[in-house]
N, C-alpha and C positions, 0 to 999 in steps of 0.2 A: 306544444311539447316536443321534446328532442326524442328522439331514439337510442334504445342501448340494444347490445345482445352479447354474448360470451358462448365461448367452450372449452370445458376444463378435461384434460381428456390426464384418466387418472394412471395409463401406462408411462405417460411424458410422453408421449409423439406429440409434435406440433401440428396445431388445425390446421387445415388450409384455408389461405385466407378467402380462394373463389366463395368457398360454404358459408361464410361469413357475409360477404359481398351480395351473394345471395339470398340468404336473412335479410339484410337491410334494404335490395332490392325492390321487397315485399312493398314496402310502404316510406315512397320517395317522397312522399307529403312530411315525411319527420324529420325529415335533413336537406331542404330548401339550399341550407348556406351551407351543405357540405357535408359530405362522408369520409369516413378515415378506419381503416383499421391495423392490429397490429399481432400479431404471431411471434409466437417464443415457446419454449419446451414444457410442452404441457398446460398452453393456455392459448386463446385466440380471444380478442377484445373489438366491437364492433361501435361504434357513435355516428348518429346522425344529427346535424345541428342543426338547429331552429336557435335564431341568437332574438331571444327574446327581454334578454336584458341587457344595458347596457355594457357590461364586461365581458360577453361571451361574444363581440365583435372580434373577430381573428383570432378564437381560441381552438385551439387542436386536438381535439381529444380519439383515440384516451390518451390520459397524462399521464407520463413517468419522473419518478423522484430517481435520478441515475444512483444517489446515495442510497439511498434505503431499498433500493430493486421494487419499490411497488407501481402500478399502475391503477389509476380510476379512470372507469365511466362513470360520469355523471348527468342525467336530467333532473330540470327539476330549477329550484330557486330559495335560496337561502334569506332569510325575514330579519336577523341577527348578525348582521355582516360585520360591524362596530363590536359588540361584542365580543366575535370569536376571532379579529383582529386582535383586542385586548390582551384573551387567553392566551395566544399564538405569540403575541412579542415580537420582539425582533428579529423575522427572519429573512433570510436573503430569497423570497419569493421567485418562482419562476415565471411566472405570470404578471402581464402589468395591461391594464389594472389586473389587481388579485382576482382571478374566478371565483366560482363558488364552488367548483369541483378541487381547487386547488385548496382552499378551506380547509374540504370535508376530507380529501389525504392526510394533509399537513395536523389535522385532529386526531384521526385517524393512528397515525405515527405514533403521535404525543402521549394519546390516550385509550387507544384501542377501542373495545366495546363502548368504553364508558363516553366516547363522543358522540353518542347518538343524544345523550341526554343534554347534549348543550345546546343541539340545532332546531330553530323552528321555522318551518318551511314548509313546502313542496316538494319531495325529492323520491327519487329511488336511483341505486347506485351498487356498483360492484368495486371493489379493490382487492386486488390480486397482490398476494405476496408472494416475491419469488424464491426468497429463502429460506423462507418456513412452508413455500408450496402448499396456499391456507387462500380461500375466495371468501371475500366479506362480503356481504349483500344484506343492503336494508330498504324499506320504504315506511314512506311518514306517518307520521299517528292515524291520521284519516284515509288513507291509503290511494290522495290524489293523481299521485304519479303510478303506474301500472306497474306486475314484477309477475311475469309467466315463467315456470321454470321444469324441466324433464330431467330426469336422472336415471341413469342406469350402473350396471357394474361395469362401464366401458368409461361415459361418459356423465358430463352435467353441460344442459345447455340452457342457460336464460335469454331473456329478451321483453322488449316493451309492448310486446303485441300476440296475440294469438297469431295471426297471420306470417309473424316472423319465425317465429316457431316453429311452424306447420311448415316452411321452407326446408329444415333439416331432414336430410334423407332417413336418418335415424330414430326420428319422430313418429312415432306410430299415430294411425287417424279412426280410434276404435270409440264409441258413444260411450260416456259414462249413465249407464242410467241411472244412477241415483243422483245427480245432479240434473238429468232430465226429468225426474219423477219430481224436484222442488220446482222447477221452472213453470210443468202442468199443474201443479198444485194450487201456485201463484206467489209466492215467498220464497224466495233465496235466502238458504238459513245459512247456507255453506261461505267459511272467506276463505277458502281455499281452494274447491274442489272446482272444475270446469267442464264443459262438456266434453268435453274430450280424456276415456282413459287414460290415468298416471301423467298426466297435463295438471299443476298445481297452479294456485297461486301465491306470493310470499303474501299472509296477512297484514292487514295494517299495525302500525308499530310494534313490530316484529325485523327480531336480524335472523338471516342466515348465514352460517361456514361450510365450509366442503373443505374438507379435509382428509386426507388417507384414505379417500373413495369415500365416507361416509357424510352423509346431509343433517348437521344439527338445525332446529329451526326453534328460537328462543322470541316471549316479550320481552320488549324494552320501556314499556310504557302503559299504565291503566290509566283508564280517567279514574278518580277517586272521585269523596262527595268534597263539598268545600265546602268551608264555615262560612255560616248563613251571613249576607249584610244585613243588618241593622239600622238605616236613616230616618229623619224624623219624618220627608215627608216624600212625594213622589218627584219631585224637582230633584235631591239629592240623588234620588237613582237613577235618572235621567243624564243629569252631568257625569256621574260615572257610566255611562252605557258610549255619550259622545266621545271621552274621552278612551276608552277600550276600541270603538267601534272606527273611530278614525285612526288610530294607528293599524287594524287590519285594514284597511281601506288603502292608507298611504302606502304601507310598505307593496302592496298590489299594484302599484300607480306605478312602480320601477321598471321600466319598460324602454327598449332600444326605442321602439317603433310607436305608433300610435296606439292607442287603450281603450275599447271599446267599454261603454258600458249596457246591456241588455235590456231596457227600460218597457214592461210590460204595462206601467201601471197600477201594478199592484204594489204593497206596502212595502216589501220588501226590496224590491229592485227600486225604488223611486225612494227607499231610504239610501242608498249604496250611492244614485245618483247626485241625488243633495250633499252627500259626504266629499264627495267629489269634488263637487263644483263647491262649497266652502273652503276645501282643502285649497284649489287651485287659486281663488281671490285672495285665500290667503300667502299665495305664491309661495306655499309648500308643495304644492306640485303641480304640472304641466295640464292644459286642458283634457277632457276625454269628450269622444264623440258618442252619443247615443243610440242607437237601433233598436224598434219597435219595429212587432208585425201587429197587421190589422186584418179582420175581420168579417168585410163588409156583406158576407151572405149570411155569416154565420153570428148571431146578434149575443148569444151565450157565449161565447167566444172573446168577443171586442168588445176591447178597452179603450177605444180611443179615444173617449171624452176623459179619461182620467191621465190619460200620457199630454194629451193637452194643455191638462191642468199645469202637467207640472214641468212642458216647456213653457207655460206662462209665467210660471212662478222664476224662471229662471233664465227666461230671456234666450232661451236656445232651439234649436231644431232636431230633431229627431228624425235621423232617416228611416222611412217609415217603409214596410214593405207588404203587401198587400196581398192577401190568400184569400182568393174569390173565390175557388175552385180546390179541396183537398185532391192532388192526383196522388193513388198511389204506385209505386216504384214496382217493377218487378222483382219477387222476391225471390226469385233464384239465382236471379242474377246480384242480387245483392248480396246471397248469402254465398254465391260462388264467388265474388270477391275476398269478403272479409273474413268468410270461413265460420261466421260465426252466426248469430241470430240475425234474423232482419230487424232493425231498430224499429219503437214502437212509433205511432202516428204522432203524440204529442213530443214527442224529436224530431223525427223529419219533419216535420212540418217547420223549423229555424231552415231550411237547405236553405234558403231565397235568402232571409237574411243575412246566414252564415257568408253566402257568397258575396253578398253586397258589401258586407264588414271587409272580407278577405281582397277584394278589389280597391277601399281607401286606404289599402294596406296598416288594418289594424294586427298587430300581432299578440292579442292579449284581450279577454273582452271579460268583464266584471257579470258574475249572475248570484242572481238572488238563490240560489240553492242553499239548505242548511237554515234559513230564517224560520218555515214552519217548525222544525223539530226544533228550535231553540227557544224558541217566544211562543208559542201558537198557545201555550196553557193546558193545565189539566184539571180533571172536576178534583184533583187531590187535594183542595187547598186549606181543609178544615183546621188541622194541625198547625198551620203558618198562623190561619187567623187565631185558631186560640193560644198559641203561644203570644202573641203578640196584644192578646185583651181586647180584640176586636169582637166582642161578642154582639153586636147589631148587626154587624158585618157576615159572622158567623149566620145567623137566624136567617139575614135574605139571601144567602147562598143557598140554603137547604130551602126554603121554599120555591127560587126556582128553579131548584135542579127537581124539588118536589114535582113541580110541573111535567116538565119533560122527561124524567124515568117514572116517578110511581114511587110509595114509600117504602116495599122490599128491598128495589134497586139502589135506594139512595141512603138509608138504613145499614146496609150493607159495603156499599163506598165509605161512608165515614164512620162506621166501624174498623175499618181496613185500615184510612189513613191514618186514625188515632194508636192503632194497635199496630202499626207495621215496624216502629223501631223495637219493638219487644220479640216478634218473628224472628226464631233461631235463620242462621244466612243459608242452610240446608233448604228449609224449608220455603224461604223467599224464593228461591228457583223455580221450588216446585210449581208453586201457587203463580207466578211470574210466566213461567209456561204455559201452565194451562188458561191463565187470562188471556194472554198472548194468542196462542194455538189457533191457525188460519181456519176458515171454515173450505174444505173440500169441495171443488166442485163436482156435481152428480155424476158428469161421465168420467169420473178417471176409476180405472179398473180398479176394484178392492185386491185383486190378486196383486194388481202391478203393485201395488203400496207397499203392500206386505213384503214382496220380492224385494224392493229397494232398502226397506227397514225404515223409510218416512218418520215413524212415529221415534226409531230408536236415533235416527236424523235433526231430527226438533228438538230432543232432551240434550243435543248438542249444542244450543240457539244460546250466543251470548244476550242474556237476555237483562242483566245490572242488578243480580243479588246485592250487588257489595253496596248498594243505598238504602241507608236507613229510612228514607223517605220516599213514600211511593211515586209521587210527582216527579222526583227524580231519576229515579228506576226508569217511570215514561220516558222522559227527556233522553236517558242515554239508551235506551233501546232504536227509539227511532234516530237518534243519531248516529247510531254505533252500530247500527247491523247490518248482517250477509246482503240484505234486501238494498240498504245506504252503498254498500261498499258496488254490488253490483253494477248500480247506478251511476255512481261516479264513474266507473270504468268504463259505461257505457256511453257517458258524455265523453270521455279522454278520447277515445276512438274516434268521435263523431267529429269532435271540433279539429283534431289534428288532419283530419281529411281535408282541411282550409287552412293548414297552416296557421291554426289558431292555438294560443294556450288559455283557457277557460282558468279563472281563479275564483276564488269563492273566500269574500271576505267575513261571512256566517260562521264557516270552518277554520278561523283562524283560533288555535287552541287557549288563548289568554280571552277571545269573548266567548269561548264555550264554559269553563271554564266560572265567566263570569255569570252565566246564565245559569249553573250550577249553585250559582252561590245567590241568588236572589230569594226572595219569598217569594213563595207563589202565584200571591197575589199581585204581584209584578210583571208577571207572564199570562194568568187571565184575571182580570181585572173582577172586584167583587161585584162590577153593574153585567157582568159577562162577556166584556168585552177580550179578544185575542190578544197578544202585544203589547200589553200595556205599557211598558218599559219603551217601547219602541214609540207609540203614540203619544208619549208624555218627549222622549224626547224629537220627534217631529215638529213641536212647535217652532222650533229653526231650520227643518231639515225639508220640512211636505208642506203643500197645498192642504188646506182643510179639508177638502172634499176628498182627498186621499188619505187624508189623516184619522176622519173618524168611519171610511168607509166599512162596512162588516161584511160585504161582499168579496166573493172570489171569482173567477174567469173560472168558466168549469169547460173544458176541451176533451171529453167523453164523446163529445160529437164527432171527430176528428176521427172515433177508433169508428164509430158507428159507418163515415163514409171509406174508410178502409177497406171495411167489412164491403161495402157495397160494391166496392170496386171488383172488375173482372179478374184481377188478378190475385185476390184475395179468396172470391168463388172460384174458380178454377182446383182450388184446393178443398173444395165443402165437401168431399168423399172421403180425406183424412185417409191415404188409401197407405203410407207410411208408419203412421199412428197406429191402424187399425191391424196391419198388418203385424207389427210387434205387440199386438194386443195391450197395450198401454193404456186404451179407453175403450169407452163403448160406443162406435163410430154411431150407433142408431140416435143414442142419446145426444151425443156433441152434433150431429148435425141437426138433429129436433132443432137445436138450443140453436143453433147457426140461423136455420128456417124462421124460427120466432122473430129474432132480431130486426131481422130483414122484411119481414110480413109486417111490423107494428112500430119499426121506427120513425114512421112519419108522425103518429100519435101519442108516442112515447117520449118524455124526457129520457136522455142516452142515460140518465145516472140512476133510473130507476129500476137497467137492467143490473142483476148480480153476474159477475164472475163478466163484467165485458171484457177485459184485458189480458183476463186469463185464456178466456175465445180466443182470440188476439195471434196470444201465443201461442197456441196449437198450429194456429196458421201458421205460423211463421219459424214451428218446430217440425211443422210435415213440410214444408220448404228447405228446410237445411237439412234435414235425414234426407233427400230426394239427394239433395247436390254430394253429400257425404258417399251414397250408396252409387251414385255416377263415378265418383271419382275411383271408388274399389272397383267398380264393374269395368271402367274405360280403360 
């Protein structure tokens, strides 16, 4: 990912461009091939380049139109370039090849707001008008590309980073607790809020304007439900899954440099990989190279008889890279870099590969993220089968979900699903929420909650009233929320620390979209199987032993040696936490002692709230480094 940053200073004095320089400074991993910035009355404009595709080889940014006075920054990457060449016609380009920031101006001009609806991609982006003294800012539906922003009645400053941000002298560096009180909780319900007081973030497909000193912040974009497909048999929805699923794949494959792809083994990534390598025999696009980590102490963990599989099946090598030993990092020094949380174990634990990738100088590496929440299935699927007259189909579903809930709980499920398109959409929230609604761990203070308004926090949870169908509701919840968006931001940080751009062809909005529009039983199969849509079209894509596998790599282990490590104890007195009275230090370190006293006899997944642990640690680590930097 590239780097942006702005300051719109609403008296018309012009930034200086040092404070600029110094923003970008923050984080030289985002502009490899190059920093540029630019100052004029009332505006400062900052880009770091990462030329991760082929057109942004010797491009300058920011861009100005001399005729029209505007300027963009853009990151990011444009999926529709044929396209919005069409809309655009004939014009005397400045750019050659045409960029993608050149595009989203040149749309921009044409069509104002209304050009957000044409672009699908990866992006976030500023354009500065200078004679209507008017900043656009938007980012993508899914919210892959990052948009941090601070406003006051002086000024407005964006940027692609916490970190950069946190550069401006004028940036305050004060704890938001109520974005600390979802983080102990365990659910990020917030797409905006961050740790740090009056520190935002722009939501996913959403624009911003600054205008006359004031901050409008508008949707541009809902997922809506889609009319259902209808095929006769499971082959038919298979070839339309390949032919969705290969065009997000391909347009991913655009890449200056080499293309990594992340091959775990599991369903998901070893479907991305197969697409790949079909794609590329088909000399629709350029080889990619693979990278797996292995496991070899950790036997729940590793995958490696299934990455095997499916270099056999395909003739290739996977560099593989090899975690005997979880070390973990020190967390102050982590979080005194980034400023922000110390990433969780089942992150760091890519460093070795990430860097392996970043040394064949791949600039772009394909991950299976977004497959669970699109395919993975819900028990909703009563209503698909009896619409469709599956009524045998119908009967073994309820007996064995009979099995595994019990006839209240399941009784009660397909009551729901049958009854949920007749649910006033008032009511869907409600009910949506409260199914939804995280389970609290023991030690977080009831005082603290209440302080932060947690419960009045949650009733905010985009949570997908607007689906008539509850399967779907599932589907766009875990695709679409505070908790998804978190995450994504939290891989963007990670891989750009290697000069990497992470893309996610799951997330490409025409196969979510598509996975919206299936029956249900396409997503968990009526034998109970996950995926189904994905398994049926595997039969070109996977190894069989990957195709019909029902297991998952569970890396729960990973937080458990975290936990084990001295620099994660070093923190077991919670002496930050305890001291803002946020928990009950006696309780959270009980819970710490357990872990550690019974992890040898314990599966890691049988603890509750481990990750939530986790993050305490790793929130008394960053309130340490926050209160150093006040104190110093």
């Amino acid at each position: 990912m590239s780097g942006i940053c702005g300051i719109v200073l609403h008296d018309g004095r012009t930034p200086q461009a040092e404070i600029l320089h110094r923003m970008l400074s923050a984080t030289p991993h985002r502009g490899p091939d190059g920093t540029h910035v630019f100052t004029g009355e009332g505006i400062g404009l900052g880009h770091q380049l990462l030329v991760a595709v082929p057109e942004a080889a010797g491009e300058h940014q920011p861009l100005r139109n001399p005729e029209t006075a505007c300027s963009i920054v853009f990151d990011g990457r444009l999926d529709n370039r044929d396209e919005l060449l069409t809309v655009l016609g004939k014009l005397p380009f400045y750019t050659y090849p045409v960029t993608d920031a050149e595009l989203v101006l040149r749309l921009y001009e044409k069509k104002r707001e209304a050009c957000l609806g044409l672009l699908m991609g990866d992006f976030a982006f500023a354009i500065w008008d200078r004679r209507g003294k008017r900043l656009f800012c938007a980012r993508d539906i899914f919210g892959i590309c990052p948009f941090y922003y601070y406003g006051n009645n002086r000024a407005f400053i964006f940027t692609s980073s916490l970190r950069q941000l946190l550069e401006h002298p004028d940036v305050p560096r004060e704890t938001d607790t109520g974005m600390a009180g979802e983080y102990l909780a365990g659910t990020v319900i917030s797409k905006t809020g961050t740790l740090y007081k009056n520190i935002h973030r722009l939501p996913p497909a959403h624009y911003l304007i600054v205008e006359n000193g004031n901050i409008a912040v508008k949707r541009y974009f809902l997922l809506e439900p889609q009319e259902k497909l209808r095929y006769r048999n499971d082959g038919q929805y298979a070839e339309h899954f390949l032919e969705v699923f290969g065009r997000a794949v391909s347009d991913r494959l655009r890449c200056s440099g080499t293309v990594g792809v992340y091959l775990s083994g599991g369903l998901d990534s070893s479907t991305i990989l197969g697409m790949s390598e079909v794609l590329a025999r088909r000399g629709s696009s350029k080889n990619t190279e693979a990278f797996s980590l292995v496991f070899p102490n950790y036997s729940d963990c590793d995958e490696s008889v299934y990455i095997k599989c499916v270099e056999e099946r395909w003739q290739l090598h996977s560099h593989k890279t090899a975690i005997a030993n979880y070390v973990q990092s020190d967390l102050r020094e982590e979080a005194r870099y980034s400023l922000e949380l110390p990433v969780q174990p089942n992150l760091a634990m890519d460093a070795p590969m990430m860097q392996a990738a970043a040394d064949r100088g791949v600039k772009a590496m394909l991950s299976g993220i977004g497959g669970d929440a699109l395919f993975f299935g819900s028990r909703y699927l009563y209503r698909d089968l009896l619409r469709a007259l599956q009524l045998s189909s119908l009967c073994s579903v309820f007996r064995r979900n009979l099995k595994a809930r019990g006839w209240m709980s399941e009784l009660k499920g397909m009551a729901a699903d049958l009854s949920w398109p007749l649910v006033p959409r008032d009511l869907r929230s409600k009910l949506l929420l409260r199914k939804n609604h995280p389970v609290l761990p023991p030690w977080l203070s009831a005082e603290f909650v209440r302080a932060v308004a947690y419960e009045e926090r949650w009733r905010q949870a985009d949570v997908g009233e607007q689906f008539a169908q509850l399967a779907d509701a599932e589907l766009y919840y875990w695709a679409a929320s505070g908790a998804e968006t978190d995450a994504l931001e939290l891989n963007n940080r990670y891989s750009a620390a290697w000069g990497i751009e992470e893309r996610y062809p799951f997330l490409d909005i025409r196969l979510v979209q598509f996975a919206l529009a299936l029956p249900e039983q396409q997503r968990l199969g009526v034998q109970g199987e996950t995926r189904h849509v994905l398994r049926e079209a595997g039969r070109v894509l996977l190894p069989d032993k990957v195709r019909v596998r029902g297991d998952k790599a569970e890396f729960s282990r990973l937080c458990v040696e975290a936990l084990r490590s001295p620099a994660a104890q070093a923190r077991m007195n919670f002496n930050y936490l305890g001291a803002l009275q946020w928990v009950s230090v006696s309780e959270l370190t009980g819970h710490y002692r357990h872990v550690l006293a019974t992890c040898q006899e314990k599966k890691p997944q049988e603890y509750r709230h481990l990750y939530v642990l986790w993050t305490a640690v790793a929130l008394d680590a960053w309130l340490e480094v926050l209160n150093d930097m006040k104190t110093g």
